[in-house]
PDB file of N, H, CA, C and O in Angstrom:
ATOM      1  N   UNK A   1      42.394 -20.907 -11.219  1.00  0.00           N
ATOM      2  CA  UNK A   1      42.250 -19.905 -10.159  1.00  0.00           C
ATOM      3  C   UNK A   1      41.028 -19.016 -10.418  1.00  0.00           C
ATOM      4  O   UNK A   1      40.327 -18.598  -9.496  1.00  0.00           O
ATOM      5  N   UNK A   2      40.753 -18.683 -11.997  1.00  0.00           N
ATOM      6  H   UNK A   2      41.323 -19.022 -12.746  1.00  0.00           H
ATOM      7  CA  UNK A   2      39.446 -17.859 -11.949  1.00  0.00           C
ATOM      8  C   UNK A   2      38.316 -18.619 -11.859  1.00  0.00           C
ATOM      9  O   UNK A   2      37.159 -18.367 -11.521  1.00  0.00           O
ATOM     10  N   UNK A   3      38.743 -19.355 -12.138  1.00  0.00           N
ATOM     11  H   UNK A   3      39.683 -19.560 -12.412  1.00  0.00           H
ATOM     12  CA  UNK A   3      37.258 -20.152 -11.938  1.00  0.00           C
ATOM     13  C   UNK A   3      37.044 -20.584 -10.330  1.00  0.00           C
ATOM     14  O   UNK A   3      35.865 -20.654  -9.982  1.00  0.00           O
ATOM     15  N   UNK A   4      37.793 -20.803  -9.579  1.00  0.00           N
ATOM     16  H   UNK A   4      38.751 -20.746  -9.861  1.00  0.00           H
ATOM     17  CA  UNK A   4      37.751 -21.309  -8.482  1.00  0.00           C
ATOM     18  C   UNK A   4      37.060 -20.015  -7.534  1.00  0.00           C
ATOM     19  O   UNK A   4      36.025 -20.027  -6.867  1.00  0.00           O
ATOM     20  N   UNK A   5      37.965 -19.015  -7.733  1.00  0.00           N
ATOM     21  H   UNK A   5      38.805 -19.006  -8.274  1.00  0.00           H
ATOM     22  CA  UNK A   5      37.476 -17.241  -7.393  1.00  0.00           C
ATOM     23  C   UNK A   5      35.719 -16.833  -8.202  1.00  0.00           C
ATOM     24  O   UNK A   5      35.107 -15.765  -8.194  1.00  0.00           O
ATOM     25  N   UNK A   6      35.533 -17.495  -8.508  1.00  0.00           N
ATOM     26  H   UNK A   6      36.031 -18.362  -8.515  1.00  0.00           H
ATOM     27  CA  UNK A   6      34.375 -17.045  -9.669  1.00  0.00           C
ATOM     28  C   UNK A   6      33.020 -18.031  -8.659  1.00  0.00           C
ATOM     29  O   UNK A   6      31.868 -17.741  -8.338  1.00  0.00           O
ATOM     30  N   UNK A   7      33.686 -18.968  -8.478  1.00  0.00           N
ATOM     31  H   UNK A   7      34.623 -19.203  -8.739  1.00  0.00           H
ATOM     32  CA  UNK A   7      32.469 -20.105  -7.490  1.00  0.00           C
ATOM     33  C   UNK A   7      32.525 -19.751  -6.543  1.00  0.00           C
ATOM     34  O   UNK A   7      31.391 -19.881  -6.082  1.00  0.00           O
ATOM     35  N   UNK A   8      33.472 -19.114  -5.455  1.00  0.00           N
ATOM     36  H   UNK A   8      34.394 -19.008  -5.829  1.00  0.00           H
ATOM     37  CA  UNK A   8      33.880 -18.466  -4.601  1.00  0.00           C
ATOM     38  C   UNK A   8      32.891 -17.240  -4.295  1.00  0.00           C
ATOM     39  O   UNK A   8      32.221 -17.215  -3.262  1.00  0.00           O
ATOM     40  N   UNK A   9      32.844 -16.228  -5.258  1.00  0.00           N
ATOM     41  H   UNK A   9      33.389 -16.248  -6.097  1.00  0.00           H
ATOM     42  CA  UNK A   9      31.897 -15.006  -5.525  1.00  0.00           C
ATOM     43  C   UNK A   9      30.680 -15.284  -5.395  1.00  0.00           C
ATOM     44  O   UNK A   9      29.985 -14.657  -4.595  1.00  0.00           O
ATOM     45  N   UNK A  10      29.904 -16.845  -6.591  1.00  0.00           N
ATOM     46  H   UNK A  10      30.468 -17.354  -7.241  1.00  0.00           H
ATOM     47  CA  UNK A  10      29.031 -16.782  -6.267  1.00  0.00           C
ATOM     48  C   UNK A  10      28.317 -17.417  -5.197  1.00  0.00           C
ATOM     49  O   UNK A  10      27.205 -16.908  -5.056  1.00  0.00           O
ATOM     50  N   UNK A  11      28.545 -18.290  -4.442  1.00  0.00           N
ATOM     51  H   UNK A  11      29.448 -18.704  -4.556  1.00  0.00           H
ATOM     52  CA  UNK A  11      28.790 -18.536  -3.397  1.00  0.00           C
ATOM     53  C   UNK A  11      28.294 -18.073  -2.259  1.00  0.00           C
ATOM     54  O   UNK A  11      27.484 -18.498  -1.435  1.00  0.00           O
ATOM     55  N   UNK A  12      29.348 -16.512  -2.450  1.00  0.00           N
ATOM     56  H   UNK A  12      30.005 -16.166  -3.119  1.00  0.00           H
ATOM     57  CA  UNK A  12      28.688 -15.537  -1.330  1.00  0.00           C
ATOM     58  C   UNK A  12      27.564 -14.841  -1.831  1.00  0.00           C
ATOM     59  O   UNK A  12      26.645 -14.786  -1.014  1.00  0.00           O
ATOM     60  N   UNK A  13      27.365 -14.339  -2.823  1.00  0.00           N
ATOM     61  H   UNK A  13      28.111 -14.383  -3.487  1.00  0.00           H
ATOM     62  CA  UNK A  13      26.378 -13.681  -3.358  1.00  0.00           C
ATOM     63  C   UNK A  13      25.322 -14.688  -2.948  1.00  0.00           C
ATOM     64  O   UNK A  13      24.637 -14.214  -2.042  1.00  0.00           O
ATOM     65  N   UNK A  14      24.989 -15.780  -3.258  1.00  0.00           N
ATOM     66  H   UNK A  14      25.545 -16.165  -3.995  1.00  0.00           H
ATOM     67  CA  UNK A  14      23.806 -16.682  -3.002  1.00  0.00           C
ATOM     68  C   UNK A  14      23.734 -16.743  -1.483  1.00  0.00           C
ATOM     69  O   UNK A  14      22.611 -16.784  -0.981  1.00  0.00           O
ATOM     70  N   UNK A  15      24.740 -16.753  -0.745  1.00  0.00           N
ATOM     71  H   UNK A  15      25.652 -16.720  -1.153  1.00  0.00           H
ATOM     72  CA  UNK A  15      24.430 -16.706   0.889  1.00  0.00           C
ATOM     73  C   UNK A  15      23.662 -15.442   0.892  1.00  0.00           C
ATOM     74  O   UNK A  15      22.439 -15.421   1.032  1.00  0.00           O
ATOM     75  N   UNK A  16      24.564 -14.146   0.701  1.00  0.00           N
ATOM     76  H   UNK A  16      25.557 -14.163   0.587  1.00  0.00           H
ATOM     77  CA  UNK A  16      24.096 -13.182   0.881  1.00  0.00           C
ATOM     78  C   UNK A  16      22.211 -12.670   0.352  1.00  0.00           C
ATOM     79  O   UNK A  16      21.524 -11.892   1.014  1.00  0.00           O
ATOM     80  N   UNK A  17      21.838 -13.231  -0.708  1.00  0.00           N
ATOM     81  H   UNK A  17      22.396 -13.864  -1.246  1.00  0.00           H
ATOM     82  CA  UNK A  17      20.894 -13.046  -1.381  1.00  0.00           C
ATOM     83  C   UNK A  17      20.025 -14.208  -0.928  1.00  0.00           C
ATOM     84  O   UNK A  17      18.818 -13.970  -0.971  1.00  0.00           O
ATOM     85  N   UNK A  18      20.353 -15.312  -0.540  1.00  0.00           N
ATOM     86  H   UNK A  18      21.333 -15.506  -0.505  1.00  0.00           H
ATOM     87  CA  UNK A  18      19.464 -16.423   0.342  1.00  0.00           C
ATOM     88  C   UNK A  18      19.986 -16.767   1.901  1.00  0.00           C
ATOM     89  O   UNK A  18      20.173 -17.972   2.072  1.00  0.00           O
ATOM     90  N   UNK A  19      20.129 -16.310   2.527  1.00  0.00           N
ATOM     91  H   UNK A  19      19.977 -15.332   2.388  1.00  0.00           H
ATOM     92  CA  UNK A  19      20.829 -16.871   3.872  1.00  0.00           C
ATOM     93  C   UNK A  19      20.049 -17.714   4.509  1.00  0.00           C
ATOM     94  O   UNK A  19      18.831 -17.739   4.682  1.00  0.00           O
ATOM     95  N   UNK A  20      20.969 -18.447   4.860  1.00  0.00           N
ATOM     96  H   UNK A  20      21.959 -18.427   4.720  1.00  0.00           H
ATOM     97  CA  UNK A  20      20.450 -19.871   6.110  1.00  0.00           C
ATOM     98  C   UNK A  20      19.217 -19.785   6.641  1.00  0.00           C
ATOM     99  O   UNK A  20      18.294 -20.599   6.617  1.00  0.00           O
ATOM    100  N   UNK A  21      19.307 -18.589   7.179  1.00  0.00           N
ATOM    101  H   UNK A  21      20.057 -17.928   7.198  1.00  0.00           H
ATOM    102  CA  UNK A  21      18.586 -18.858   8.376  1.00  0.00           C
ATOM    103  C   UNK A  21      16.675 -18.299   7.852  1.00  0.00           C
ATOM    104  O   UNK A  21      15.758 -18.397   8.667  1.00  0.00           O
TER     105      UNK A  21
END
């Protein structure tokens, strides 16, 4: 589970800090 929550975090952080578009 932490690890799953942990890829999860970064994840968004990398969207957030690189986004799509």
């Amino acid at each position: 589970m932490s690890a799953f929550f942990n890829q999860s975090t970064s994840n968004l952080i990398f969207n957030t800090v690189h986004p799509p578009w």
